[in-house]
Jmol script that loads the backbone (N, CA, C; Angstrom):
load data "model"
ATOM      1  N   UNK A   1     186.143 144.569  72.797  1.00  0.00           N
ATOM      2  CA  UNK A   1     186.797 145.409  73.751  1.00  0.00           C
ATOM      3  C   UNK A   1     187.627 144.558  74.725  1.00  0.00           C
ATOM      4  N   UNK A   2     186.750 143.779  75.412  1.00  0.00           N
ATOM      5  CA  UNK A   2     187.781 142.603  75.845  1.00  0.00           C
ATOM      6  C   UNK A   2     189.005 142.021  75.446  1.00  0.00           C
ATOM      7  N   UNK A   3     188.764 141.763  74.305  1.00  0.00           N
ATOM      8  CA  UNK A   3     190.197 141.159  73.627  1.00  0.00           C
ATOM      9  C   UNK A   3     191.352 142.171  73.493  1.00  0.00           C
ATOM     10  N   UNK A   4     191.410 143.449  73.329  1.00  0.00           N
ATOM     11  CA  UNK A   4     192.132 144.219  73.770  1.00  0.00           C
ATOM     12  C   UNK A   4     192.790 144.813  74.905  1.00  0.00           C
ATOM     13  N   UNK A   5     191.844 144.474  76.139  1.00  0.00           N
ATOM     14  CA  UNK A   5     192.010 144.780  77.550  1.00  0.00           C
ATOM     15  C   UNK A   5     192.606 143.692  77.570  1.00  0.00           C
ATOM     16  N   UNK A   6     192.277 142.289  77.468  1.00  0.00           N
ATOM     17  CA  UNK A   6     193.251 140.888  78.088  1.00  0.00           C
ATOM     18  C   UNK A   6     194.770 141.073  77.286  1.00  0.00           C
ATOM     19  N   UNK A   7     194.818 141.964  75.753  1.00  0.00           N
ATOM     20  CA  UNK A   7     195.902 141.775  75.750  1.00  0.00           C
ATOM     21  C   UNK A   7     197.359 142.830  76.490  1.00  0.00           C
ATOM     22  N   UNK A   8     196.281 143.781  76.513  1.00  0.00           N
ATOM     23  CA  UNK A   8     197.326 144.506  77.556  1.00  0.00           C
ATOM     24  C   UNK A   8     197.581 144.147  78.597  1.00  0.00           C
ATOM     25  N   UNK A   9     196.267 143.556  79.415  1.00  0.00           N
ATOM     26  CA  UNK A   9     196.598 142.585  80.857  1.00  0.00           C
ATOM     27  C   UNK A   9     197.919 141.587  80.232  1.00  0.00           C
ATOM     28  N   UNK A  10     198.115 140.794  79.266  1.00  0.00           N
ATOM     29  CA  UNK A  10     199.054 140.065  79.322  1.00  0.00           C
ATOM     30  C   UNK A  10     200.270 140.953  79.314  1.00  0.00           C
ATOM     31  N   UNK A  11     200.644 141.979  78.931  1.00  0.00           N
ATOM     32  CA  UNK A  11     201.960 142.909  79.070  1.00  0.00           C
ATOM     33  C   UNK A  11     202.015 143.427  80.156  1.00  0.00           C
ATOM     34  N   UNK A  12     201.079 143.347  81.110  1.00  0.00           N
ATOM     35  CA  UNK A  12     201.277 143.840  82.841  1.00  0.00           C
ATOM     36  C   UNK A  12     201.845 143.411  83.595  1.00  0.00           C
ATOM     37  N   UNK A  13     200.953 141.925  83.079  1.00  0.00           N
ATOM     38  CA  UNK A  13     200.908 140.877  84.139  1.00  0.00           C
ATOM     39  C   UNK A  13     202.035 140.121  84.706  1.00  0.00           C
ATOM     40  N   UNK A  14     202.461 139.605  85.699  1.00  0.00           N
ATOM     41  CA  UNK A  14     203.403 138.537  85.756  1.00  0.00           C
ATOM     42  C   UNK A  14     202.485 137.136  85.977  1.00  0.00           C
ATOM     43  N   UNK A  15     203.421 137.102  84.508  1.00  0.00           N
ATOM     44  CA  UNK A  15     202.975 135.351  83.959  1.00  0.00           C
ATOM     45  C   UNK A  15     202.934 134.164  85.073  1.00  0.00           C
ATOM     46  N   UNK A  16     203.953 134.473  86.182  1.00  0.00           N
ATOM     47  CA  UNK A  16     204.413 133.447  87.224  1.00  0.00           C
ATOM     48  C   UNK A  16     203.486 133.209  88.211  1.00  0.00           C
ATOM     49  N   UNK A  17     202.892 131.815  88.941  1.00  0.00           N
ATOM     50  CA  UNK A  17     201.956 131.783  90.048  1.00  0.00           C
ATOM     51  C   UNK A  17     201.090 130.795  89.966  1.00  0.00           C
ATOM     52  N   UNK A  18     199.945 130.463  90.945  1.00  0.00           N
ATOM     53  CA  UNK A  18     198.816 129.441  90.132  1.00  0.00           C
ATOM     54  C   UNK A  18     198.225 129.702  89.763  1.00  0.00           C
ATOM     55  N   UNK A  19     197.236 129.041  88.798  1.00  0.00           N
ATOM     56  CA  UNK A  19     195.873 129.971  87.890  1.00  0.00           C
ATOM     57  C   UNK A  19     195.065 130.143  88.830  1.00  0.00           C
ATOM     58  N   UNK A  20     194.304 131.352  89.104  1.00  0.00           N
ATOM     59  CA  UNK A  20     193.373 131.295  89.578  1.00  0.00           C
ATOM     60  C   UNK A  20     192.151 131.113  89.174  1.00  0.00           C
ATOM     61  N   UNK A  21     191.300 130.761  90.312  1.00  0.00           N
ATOM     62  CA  UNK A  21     189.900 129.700  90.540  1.00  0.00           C
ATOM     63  C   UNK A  21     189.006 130.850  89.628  1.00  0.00           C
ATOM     64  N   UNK A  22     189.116 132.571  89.035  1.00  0.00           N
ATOM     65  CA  UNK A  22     188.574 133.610  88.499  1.00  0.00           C
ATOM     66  C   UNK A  22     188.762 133.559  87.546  1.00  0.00           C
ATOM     67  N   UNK A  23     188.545 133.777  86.198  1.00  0.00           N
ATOM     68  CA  UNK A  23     189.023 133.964  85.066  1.00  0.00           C
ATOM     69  C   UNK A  23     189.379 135.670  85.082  1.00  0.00           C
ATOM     70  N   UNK A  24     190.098 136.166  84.210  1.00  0.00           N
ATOM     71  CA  UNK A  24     190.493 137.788  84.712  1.00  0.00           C
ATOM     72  C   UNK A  24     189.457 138.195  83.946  1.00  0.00           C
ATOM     73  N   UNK A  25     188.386 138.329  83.383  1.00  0.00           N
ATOM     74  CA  UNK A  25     187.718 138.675  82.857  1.00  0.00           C
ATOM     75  C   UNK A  25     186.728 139.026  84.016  1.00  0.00           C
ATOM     76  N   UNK A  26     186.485 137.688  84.655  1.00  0.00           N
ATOM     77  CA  UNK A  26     185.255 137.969  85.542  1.00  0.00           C
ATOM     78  C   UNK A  26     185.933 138.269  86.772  1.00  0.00           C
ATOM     79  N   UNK A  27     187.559 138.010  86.938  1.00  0.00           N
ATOM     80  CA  UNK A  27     187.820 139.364  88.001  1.00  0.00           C
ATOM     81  C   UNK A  27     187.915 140.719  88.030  1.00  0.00           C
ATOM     82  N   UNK A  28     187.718 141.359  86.852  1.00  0.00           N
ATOM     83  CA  UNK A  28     187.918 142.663  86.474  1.00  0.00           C
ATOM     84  C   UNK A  28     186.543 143.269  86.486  1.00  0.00           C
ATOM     85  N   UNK A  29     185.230 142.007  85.730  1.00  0.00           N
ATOM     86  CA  UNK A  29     184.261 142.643  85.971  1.00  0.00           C
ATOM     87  C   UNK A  29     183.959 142.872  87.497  1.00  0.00           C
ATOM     88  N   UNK A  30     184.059 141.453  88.917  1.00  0.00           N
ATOM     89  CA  UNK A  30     183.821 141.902  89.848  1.00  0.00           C
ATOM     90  C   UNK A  30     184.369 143.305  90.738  1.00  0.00           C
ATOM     91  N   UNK A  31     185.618 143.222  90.018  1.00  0.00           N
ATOM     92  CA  UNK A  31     186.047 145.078  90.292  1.00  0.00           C
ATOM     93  C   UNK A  31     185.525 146.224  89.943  1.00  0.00           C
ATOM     94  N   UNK A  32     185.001 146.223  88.474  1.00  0.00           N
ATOM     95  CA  UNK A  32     184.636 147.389  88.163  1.00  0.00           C
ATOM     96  C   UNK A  32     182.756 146.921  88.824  1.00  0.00           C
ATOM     97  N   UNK A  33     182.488 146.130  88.770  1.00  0.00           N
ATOM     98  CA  UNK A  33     181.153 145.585  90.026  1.00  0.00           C
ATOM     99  C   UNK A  33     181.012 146.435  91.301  1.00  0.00           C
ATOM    100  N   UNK A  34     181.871 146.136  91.849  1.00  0.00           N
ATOM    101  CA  UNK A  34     182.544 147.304  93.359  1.00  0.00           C
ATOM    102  C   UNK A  34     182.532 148.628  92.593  1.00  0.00           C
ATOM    103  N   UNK A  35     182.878 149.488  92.137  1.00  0.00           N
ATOM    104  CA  UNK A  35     183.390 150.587  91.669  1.00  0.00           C
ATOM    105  C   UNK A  35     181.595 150.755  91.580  1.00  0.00           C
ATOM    106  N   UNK A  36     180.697 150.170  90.412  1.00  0.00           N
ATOM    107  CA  UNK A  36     179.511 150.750  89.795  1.00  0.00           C
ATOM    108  C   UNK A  36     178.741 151.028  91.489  1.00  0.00           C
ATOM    109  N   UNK A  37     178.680 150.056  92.116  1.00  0.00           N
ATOM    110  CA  UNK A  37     177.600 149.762  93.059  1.00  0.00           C
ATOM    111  C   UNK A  37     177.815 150.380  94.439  1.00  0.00           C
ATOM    112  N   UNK A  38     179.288 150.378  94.949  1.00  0.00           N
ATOM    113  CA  UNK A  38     179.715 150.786  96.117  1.00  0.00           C
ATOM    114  C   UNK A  38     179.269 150.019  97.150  1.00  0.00           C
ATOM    115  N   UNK A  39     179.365 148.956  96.402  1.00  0.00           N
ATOM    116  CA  UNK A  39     179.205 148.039  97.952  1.00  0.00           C
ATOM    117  C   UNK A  39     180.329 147.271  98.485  1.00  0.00           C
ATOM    118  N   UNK A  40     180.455 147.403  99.768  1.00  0.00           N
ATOM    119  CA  UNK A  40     181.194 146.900 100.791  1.00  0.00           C
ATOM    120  C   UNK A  40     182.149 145.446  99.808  1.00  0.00           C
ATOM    121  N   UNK A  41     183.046 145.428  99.853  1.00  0.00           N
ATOM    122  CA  UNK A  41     183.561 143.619  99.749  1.00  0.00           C
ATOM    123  C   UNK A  41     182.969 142.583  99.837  1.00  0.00           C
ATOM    124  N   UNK A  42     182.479 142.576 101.356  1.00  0.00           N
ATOM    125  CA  UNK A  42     181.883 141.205 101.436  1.00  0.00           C
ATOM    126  C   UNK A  42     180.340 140.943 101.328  1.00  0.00           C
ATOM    127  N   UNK A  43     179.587 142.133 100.297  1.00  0.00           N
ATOM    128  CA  UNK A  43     178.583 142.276  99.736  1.00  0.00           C
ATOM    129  C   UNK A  43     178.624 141.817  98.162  1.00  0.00           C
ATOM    130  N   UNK A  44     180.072 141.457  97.583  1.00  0.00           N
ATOM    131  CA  UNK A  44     180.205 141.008  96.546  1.00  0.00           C
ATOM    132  C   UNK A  44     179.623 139.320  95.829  1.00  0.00           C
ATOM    133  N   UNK A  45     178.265 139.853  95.052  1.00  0.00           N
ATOM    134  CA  UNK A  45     177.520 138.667  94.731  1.00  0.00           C
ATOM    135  C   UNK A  45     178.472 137.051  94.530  1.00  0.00           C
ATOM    136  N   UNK A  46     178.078 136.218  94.797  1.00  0.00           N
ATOM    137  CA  UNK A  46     178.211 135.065  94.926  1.00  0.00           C
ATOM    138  C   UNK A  46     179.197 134.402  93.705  1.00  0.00           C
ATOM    139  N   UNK A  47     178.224 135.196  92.551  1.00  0.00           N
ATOM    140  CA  UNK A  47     178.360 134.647  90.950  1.00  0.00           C
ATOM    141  C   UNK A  47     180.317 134.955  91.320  1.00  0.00           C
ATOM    142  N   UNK A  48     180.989 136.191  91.973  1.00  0.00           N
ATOM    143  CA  UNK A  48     181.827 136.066  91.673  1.00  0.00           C
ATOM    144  C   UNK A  48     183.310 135.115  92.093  1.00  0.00           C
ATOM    145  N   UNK A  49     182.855 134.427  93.054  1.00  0.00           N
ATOM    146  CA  UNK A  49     183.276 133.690  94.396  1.00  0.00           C
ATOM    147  C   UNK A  49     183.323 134.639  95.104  1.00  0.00           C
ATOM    148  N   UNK A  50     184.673 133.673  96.098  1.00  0.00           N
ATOM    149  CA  UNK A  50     184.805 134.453  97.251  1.00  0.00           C
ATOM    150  C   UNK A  50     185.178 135.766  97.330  1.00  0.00           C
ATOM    151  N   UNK A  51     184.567 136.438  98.181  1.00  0.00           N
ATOM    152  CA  UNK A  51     185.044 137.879  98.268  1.00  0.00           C
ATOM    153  C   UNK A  51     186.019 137.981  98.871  1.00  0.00           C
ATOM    154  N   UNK A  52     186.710 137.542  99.827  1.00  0.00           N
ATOM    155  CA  UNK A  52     187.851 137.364  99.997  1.00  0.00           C
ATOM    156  C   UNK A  52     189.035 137.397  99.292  1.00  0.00           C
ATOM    157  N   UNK A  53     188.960 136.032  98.606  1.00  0.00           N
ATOM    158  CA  UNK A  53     189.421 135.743  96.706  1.00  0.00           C
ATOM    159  C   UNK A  53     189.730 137.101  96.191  1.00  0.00           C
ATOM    160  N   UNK A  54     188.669 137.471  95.479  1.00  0.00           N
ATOM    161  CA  UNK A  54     188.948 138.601  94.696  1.00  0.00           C
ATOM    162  C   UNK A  54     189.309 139.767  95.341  1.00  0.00           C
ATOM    163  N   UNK A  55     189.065 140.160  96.499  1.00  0.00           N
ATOM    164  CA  UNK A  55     190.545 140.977  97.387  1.00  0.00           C
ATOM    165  C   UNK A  55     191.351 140.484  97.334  1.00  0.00           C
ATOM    166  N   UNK A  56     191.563 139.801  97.981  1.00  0.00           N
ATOM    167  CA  UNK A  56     193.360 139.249  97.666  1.00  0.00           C
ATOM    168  C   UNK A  56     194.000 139.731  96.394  1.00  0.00           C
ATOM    169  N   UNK A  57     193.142 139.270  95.694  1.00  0.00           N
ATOM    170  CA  UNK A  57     193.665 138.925  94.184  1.00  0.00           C
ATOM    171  C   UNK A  57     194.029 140.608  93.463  1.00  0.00           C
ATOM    172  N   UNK A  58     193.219 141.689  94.273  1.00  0.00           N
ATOM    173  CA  UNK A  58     193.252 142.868  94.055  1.00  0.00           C
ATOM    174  C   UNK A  58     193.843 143.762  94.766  1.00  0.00           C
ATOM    175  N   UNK A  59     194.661 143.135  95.758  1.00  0.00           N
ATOM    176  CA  UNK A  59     195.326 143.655  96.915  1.00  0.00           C
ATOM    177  C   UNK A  59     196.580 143.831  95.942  1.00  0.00           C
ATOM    178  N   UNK A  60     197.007 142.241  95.566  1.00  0.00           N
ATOM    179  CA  UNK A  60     198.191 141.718  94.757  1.00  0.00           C
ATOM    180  C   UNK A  60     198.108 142.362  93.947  1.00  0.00           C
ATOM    181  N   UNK A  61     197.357 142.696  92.870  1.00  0.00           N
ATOM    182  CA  UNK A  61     197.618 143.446  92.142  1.00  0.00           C
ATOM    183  C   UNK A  61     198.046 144.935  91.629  1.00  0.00           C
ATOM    184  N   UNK A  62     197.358 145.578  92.964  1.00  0.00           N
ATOM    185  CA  UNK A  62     197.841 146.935  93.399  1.00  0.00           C
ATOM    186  C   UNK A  62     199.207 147.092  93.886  1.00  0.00           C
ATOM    187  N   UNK A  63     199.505 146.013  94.764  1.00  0.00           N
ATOM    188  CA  UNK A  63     201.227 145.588  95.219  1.00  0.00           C
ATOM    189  C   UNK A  63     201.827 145.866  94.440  1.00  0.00           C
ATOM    190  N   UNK A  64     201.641 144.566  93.009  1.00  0.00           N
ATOM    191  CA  UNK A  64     202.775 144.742  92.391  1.00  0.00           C
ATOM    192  C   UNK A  64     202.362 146.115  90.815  1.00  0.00           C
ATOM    193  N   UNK A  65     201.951 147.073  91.259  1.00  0.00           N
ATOM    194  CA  UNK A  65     201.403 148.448  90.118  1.00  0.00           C
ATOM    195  C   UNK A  65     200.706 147.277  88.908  1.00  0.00           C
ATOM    196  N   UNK A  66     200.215 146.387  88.891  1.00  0.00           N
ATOM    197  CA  UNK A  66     199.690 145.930  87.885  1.00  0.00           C
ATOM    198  C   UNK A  66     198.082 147.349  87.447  1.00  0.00           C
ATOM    199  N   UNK A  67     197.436 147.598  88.592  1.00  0.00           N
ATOM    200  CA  UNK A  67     196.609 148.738  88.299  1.00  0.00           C
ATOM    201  C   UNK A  67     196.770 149.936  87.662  1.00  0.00           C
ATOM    202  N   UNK A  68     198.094 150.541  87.907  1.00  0.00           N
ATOM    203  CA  UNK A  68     198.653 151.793  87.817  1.00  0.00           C
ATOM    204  C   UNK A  68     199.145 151.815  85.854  1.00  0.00           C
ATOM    205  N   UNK A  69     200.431 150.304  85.855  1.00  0.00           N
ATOM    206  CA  UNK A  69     200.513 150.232  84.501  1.00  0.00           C
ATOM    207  C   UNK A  69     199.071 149.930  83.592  1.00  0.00           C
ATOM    208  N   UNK A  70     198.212 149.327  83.881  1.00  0.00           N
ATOM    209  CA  UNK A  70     197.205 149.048  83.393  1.00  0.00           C
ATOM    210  C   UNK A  70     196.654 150.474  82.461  1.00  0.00           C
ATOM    211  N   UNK A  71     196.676 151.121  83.667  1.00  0.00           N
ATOM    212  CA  UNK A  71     195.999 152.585  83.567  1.00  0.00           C
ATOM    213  C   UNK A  71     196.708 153.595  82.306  1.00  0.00           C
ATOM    214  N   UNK A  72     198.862 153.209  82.451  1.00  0.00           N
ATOM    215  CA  UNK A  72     199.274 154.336  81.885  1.00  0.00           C
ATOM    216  C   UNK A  72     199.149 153.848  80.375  1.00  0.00           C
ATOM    217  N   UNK A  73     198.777 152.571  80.340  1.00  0.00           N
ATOM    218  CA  UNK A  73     198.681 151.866  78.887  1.00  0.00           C
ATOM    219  C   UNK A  73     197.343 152.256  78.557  1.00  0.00           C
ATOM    220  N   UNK A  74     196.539 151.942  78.841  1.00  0.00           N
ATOM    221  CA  UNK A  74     195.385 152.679  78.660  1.00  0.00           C
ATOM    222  C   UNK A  74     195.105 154.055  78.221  1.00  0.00           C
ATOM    223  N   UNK A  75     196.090 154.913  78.819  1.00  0.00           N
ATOM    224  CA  UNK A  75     196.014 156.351  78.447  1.00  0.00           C
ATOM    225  C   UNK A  75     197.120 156.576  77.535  1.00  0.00           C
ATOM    226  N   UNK A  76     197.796 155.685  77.206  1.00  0.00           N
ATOM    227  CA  UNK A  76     198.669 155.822  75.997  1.00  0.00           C
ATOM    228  C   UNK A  76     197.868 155.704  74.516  1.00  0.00           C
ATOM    229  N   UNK A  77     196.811 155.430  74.335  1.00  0.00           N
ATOM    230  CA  UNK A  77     196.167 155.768  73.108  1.00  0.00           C
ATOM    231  C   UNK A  77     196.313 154.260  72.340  1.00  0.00           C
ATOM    232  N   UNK A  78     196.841 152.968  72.542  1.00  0.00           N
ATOM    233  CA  UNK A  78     196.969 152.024  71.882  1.00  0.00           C
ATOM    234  C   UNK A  78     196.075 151.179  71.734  1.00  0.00           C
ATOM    235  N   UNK A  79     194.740 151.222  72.769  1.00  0.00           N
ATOM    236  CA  UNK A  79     193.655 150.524  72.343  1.00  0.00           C
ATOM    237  C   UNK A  79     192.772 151.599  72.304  1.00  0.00           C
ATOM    238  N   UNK A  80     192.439 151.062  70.796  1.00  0.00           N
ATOM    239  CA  UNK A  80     191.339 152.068  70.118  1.00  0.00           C
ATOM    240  C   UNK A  80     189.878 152.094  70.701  1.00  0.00           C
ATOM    241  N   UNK A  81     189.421 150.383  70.773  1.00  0.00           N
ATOM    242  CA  UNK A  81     188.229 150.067  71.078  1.00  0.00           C
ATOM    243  C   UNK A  81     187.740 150.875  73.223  1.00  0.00           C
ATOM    244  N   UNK A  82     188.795 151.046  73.724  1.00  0.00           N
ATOM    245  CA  UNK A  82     188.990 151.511  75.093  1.00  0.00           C
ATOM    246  C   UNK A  82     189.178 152.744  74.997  1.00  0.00           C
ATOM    247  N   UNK A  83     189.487 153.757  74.120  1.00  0.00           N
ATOM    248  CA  UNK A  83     189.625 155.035  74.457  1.00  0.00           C
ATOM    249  C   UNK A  83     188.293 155.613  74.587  1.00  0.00           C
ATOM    250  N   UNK A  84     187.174 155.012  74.212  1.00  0.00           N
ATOM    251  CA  UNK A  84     186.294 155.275  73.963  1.00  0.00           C
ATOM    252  C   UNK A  84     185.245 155.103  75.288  1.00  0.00           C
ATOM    253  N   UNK A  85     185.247 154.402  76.374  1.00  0.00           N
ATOM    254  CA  UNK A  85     184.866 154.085  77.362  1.00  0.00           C
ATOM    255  C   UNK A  85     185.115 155.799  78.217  1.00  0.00           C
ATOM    256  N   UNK A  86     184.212 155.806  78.714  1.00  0.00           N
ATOM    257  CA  UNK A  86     183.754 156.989  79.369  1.00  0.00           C
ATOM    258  C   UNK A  86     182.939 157.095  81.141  1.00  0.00           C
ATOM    259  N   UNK A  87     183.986 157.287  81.946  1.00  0.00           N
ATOM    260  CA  UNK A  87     183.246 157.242  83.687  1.00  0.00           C
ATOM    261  C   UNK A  87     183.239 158.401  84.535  1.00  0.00           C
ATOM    262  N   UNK A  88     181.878 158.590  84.542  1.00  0.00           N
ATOM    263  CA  UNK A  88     181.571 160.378  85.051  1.00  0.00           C
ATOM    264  C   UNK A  88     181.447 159.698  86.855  1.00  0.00           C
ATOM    265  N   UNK A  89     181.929 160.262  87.544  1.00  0.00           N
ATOM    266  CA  UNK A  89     181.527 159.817  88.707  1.00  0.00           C
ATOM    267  C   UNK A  89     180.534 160.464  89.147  1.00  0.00           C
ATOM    268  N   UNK A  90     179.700 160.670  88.868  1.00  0.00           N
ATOM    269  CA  UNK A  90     178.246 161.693  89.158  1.00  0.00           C
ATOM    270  C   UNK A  90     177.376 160.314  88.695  1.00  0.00           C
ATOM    271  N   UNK A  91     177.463 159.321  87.763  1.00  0.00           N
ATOM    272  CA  UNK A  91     176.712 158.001  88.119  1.00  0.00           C
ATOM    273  C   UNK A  91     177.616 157.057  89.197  1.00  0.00           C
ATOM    274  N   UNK A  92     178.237 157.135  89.713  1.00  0.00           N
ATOM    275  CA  UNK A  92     178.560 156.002  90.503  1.00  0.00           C
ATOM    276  C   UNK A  92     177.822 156.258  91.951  1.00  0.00           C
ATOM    277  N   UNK A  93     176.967 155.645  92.359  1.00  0.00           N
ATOM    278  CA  UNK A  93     176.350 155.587  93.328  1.00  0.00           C
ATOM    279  C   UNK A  93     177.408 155.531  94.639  1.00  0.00           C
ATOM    280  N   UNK A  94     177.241 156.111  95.649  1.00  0.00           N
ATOM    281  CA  UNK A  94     177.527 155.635  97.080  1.00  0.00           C
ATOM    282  C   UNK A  94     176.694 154.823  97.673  1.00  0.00           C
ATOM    283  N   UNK A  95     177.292 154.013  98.505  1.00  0.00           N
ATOM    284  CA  UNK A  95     176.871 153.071  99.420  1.00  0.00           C
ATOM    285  C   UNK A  95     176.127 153.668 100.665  1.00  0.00           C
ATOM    286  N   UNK A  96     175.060 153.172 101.112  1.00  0.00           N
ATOM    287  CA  UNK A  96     174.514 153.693 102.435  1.00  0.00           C
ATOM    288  C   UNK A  96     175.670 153.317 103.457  1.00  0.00           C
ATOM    289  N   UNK A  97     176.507 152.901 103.046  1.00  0.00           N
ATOM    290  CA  UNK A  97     177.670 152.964 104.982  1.00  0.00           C
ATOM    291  C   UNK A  97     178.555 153.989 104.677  1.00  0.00           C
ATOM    292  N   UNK A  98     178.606 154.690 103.387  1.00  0.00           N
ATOM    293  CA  UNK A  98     179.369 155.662 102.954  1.00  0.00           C
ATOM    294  C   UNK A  98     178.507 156.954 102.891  1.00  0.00           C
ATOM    295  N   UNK A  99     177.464 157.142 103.467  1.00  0.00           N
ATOM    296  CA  UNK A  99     176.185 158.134 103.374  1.00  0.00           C
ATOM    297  C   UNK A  99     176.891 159.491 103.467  1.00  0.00           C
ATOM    298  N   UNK A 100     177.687 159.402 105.035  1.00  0.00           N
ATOM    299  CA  UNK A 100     178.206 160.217 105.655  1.00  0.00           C
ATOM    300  C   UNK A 100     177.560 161.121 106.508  1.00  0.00           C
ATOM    301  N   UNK A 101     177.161 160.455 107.697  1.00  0.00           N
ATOM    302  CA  UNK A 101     176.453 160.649 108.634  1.00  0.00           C
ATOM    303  C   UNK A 101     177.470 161.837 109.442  1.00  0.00           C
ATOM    304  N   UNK A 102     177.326 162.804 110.236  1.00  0.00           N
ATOM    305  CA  UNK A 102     178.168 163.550 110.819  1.00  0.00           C
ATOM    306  C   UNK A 102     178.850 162.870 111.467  1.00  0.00           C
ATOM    307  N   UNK A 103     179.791 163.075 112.199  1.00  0.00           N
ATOM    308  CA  UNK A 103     180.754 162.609 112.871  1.00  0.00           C
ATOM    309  C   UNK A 103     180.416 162.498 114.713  1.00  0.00           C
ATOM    310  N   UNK A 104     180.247 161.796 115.349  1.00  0.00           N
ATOM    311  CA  UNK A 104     180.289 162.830 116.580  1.00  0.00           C
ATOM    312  C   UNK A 104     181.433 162.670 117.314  1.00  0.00           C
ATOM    313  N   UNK A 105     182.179 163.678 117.920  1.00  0.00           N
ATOM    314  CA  UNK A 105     183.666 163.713 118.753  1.00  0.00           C
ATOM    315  C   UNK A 105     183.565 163.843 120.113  1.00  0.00           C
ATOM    316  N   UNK A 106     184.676 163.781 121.238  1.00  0.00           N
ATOM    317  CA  UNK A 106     184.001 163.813 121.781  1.00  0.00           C
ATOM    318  C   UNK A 106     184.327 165.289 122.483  1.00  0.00           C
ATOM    319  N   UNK A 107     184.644 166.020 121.697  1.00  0.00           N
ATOM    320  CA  UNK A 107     184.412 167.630 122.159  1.00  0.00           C
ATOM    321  C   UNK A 107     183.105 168.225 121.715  1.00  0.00           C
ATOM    322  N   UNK A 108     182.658 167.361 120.624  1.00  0.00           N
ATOM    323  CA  UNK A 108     181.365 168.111 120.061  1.00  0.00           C
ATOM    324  C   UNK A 108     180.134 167.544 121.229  1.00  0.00           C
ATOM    325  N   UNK A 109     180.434 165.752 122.050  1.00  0.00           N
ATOM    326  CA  UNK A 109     179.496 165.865 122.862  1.00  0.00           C
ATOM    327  C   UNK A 109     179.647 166.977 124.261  1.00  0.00           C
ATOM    328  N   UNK A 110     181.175 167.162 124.517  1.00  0.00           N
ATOM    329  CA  UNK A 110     181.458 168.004 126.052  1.00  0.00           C
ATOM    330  C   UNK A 110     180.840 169.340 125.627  1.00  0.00           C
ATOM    331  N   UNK A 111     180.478 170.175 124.512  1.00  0.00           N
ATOM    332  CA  UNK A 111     179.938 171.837 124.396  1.00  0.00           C
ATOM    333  C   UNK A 111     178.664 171.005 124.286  1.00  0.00           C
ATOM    334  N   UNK A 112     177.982 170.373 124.166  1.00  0.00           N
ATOM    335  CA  UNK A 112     176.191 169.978 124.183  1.00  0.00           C
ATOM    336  C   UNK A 112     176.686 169.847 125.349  1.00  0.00           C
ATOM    337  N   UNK A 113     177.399 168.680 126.034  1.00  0.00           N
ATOM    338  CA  UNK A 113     176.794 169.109 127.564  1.00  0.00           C
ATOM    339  C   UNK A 113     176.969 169.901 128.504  1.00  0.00           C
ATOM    340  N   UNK A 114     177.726 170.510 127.934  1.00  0.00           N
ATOM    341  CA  UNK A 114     177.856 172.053 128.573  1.00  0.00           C
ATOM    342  C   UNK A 114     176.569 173.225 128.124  1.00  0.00           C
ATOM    343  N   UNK A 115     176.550 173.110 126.910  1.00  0.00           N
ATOM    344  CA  UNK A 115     175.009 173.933 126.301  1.00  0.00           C
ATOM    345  C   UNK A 115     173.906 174.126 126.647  1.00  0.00           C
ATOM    346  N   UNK A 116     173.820 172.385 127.223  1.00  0.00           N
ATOM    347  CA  UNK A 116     172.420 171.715 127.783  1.00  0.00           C
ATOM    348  C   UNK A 116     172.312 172.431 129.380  1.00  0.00           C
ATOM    349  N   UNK A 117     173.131 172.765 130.010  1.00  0.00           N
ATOM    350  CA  UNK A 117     173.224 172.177 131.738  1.00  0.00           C
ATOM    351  C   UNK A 117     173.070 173.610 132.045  1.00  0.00           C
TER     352      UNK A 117
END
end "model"
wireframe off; spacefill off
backbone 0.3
color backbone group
């Protein structure tokens, strides 16, 4: 499956720049890593370097639509071994800082203290 994803990454990609310290393999896994787990950035395990790093590196890539073409190639039907990959978001966990605790404003505290008094 890999070998099909790197070769479409090579028709995305711009070839031009320095190599980076990631191999795209294990930057893609630390992305789809974020995506499974929902954790924060700089909760991103060690194994992958810096978390920093691999933002950047995913910032840039969103910049220049490397994500977007990724995607319309993908849904063009040309890798066989990938059509087959399947993501229900009903398993992707949320993060406890993403819980979604109510909000409080501060009109919602001025009617409590008006409620209260």
């Amino acid at each position: 499956m890999w070998e099909q994803l790197a070769a479409v990454l090579v028709t995305v990609k711009d070839p031009r720049g320095a190599k980076p310290d990631l191999a795209e393999r294990e930057f893609v896994e630390a992305v789809l890593y974020l995506a499974r787990t929902g954790l924060p950035w700089r909760d991103l395990p060690p194994e992958f370097g810096a978390w920093s790093a691999v933002y950047m590196r995913f910032r840039r890539w969103e910049q220049a639509g490397v994500w977007q073409q990724l995607w319309d190639v993908l849904q063009g039907g040309t890798t066989p071994a990938l059509l087959e990959l399947f993501m229900d978001s009903t398993s992707i966990p949320v993060h406890p800082h993403a819980a979604g605790a109510p909000k409080k404003t501060v009109q919602t505290r001025l009617l409590g203290a008006r409620g209260a008094a």
